[in-house]
N, C-alpha and C positions, 0 to 999 in steps of 0.2 A: 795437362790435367788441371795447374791452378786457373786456366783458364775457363774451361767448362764448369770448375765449381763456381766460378764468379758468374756465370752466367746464370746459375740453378734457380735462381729466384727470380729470373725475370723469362725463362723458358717454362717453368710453373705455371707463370700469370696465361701463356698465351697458348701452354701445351695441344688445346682443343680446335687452337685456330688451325687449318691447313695452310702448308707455305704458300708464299705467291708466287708464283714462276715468271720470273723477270722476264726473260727469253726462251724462244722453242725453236731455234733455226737450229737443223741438225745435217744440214748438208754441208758435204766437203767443199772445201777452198778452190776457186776456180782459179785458176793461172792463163792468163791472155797475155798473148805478147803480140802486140800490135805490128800492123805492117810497114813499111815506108810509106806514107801519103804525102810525097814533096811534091807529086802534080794532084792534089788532090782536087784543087778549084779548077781542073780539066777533065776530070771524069768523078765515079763515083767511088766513095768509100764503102771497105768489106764489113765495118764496124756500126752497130748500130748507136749514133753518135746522140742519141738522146738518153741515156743511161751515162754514168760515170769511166769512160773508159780511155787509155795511154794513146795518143798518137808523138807520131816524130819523124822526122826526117831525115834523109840519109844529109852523113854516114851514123847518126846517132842512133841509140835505141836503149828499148825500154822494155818493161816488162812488167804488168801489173798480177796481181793478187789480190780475189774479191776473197776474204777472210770474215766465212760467216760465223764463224764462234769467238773472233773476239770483236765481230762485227764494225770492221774497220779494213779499207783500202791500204793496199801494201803498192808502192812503186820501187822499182829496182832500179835504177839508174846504170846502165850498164856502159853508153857511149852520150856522156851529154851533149858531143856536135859542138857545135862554137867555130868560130873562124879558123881556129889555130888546127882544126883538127880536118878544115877542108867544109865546113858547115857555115850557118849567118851567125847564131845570136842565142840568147837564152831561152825563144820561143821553138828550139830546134826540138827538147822535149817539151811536151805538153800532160797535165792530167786537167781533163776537162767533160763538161756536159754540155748539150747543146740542146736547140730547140724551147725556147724562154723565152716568154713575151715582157719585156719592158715599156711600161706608159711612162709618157713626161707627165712628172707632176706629183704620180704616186708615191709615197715614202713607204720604204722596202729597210727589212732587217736582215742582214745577214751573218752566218755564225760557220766558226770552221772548229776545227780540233786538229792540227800538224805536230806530228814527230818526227825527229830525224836522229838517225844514226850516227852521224859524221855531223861537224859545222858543215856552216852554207847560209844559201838564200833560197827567196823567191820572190817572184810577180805575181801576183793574181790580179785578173781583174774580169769583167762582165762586161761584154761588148758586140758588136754586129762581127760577121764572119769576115768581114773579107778587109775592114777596118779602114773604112774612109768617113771621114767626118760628119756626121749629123747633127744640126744646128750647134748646140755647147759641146755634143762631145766627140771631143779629139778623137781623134783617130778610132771613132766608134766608140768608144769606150764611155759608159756612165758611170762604171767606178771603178776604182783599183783599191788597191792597198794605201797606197798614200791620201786617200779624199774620203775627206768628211774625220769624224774624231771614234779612233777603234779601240776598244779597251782589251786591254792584250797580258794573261796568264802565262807569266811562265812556270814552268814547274821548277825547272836548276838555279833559277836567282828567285824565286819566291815573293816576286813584284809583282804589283799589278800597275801598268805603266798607261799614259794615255797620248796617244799622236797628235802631236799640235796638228786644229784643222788647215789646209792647205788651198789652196787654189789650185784647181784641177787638173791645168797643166805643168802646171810651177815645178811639180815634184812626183817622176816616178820612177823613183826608188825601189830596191827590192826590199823584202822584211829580211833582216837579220834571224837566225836559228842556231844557237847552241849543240856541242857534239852533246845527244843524248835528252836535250831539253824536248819537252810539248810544250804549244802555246795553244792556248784557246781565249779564240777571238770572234768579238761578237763588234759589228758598226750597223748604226742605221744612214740612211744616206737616202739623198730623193731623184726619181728617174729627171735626168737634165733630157732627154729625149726619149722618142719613141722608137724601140730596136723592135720590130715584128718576129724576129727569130733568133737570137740572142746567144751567147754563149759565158759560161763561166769557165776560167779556164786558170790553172796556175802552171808558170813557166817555169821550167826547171832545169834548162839545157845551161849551155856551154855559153864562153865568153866573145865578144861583140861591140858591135859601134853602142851598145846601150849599155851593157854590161863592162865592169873593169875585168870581173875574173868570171869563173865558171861560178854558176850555183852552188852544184854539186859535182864531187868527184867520180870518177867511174867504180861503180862499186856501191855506193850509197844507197840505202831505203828509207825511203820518206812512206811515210803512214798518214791518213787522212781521217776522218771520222767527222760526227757531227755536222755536216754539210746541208745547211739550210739555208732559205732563202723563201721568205716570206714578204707576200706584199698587205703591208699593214694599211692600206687604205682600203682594199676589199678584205683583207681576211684572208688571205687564200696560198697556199703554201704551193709555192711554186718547185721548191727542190727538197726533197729531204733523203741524204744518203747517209746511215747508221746515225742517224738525229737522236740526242739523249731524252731519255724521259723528263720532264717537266712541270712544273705544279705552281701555282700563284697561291695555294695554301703550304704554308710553314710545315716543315713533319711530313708531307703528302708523299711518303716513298714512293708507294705503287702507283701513283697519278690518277687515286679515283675518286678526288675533292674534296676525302678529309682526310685528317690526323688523326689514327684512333691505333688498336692493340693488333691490325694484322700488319699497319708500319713495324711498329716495334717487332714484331715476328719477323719483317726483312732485315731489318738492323741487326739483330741476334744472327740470324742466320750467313748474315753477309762477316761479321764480327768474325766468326768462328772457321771461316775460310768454305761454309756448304754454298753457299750463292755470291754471285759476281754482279756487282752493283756498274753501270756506266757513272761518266764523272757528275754529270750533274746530279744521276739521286746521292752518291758521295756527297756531294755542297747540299744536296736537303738532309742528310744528316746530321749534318752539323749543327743539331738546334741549341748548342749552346753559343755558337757562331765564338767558336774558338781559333779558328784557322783550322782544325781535324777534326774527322771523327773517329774517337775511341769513348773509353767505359765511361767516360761521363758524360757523352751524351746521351750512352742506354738510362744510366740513374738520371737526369736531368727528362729523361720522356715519360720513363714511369715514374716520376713526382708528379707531374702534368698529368697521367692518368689518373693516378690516384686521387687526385683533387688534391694536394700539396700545395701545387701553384696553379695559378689562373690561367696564365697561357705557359706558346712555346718562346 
């Protein structure tokens, strides 16, 4: 109740505006649970490998979940494989997309959002399918996690850390993940070659001549989100699976190039538990750039509207 009175004067201001409907995806949760494809560069796969979907290989396995109402990927890690368990390595699960064109030369941005349930790791990186060397890059590979400088969100340590840049073969490492932490990481990075068909791909299996231990345990759900991948020399967004909305103007909730009073209508509305905001319009909330958004940055917007203060 004190909170709805707190809000009364700034749902007044905007009573006339109708809400903006962040999201409309009203279909159920699909559950795919991929097949064994350990011969799969011998024949053909059941999976349509250009959308985001689990492969693995025996004895490991996997189990995803396309989760369109909280519009984020769920993997289940059920057997990560690994040597010890009769498997290779940490590539025995896989959640990945395929079919990506990488040019040498073009500077490309890429952005994830991972959670996990349990500690652990992982690999990711973008590379030709079958992973043999093209001019700079190793083993197919134009990037990974370890190449180029990533700047990397955690939610449970409240850091924001940056990876010393590396030499591209020097170091591939997995990322570190927290029981319960998200990290949301964005790197830009420049194609070192041309892959004509490409894959993004994060490993998630069992332990290996690369790997000390497993990634993840049997049991474990990793969650994905925000998965882009754009090539900033042409413009042209090459991947985007549950991508946050986005705005280059301050305040720009709804992402449609200003700052004005049906924002504030999102902010009240999301404030009060009626609308579910992704994380990035949460960081455009924040226009007092406090670390949060709460009630002071609804008084801090409507100052801004009222003509109080000059900007956001």
């Amino acid at each position: 109740m004190k909170r709805l009175i707190a809000f009364s004067a700034a749902l007044a201001m905007i009573y006339s505006i109708p809400a903006f409907a962040v999201y409309s995806e009203t279909s159920e949760d699909t559950v795919i649970s991929a097949e064994d494809t350990s011969a799969e560069e011998g024949g053909e796969e059941e999976t349509d490998t250009t959308v985001w979907h689990v492969n693995f290989n025996e004895p490991a396995e996997a189990e995803m979940t396309d989760d369109t109402e909280n519009r984020e990927y769920s993997v289940l890690v059920i057997n990560p494989g690994g040597e010890a368990r009769g498997g290779t390595d940490k590539w025995d699960v896989q959640f990945r997309i395929r079919g990506i064109s990488i040019e040498e030369g073009h500077d490309y941005r890429i952005t994830y959002r991972i959670s996990s349930d349990t500690e652990g790791s992982y690999y990711t990186k973008i590379g030709n399918l079958d992973s043999s060397t093209v001019g700079e890059a190793v083993a197919g590979e134009v990037w990974h996690n370890q190449f180029g400088i990533s700047t990397i969100t955690s939610y449970t340590e409240g850091t924001v850390q940056q990876d010393a840049e590396t030499s591209y073969g020097s170091a591939w490492n997995n990322q570190k993940i927290g029981m319960g932490d998200t990290l949301n990481v964005t790197c830009n990075f420049k194609g070192i070659a041309t892959i004509p068909e490409a894959e993004w791909s994060f490993f998630l299996g069992g332990a290996g001549a690369t790997s000390a231990s497993d990634c993840f345990a049997p049991g474990a759900t990793v969650r994905f989100s925000n998965l882009t991948l754009t090539d900033l020399t042409t413009g042209e967004t090459l991947v985007s699976g549950y991508a946050f909305n986005q705005s280059d103007v301050k305040g720009d909730i709804n992402c449609d190039g200003k700052a004005d009073v049906t924002d504030l209508s999102v902010m009240c509305l999301a404030m009060i538990g009626d609308l579910t905001l992704d994380d990035g319009q949460i960081t455009i909330c924040d226009v007092d750039e406090s670390g949060k958004f709460d009630m002071a940055d609804l008084a801090h917007y409507m100052r801004y509207l009222s003509g109080n203060i000059d900007s956001l």
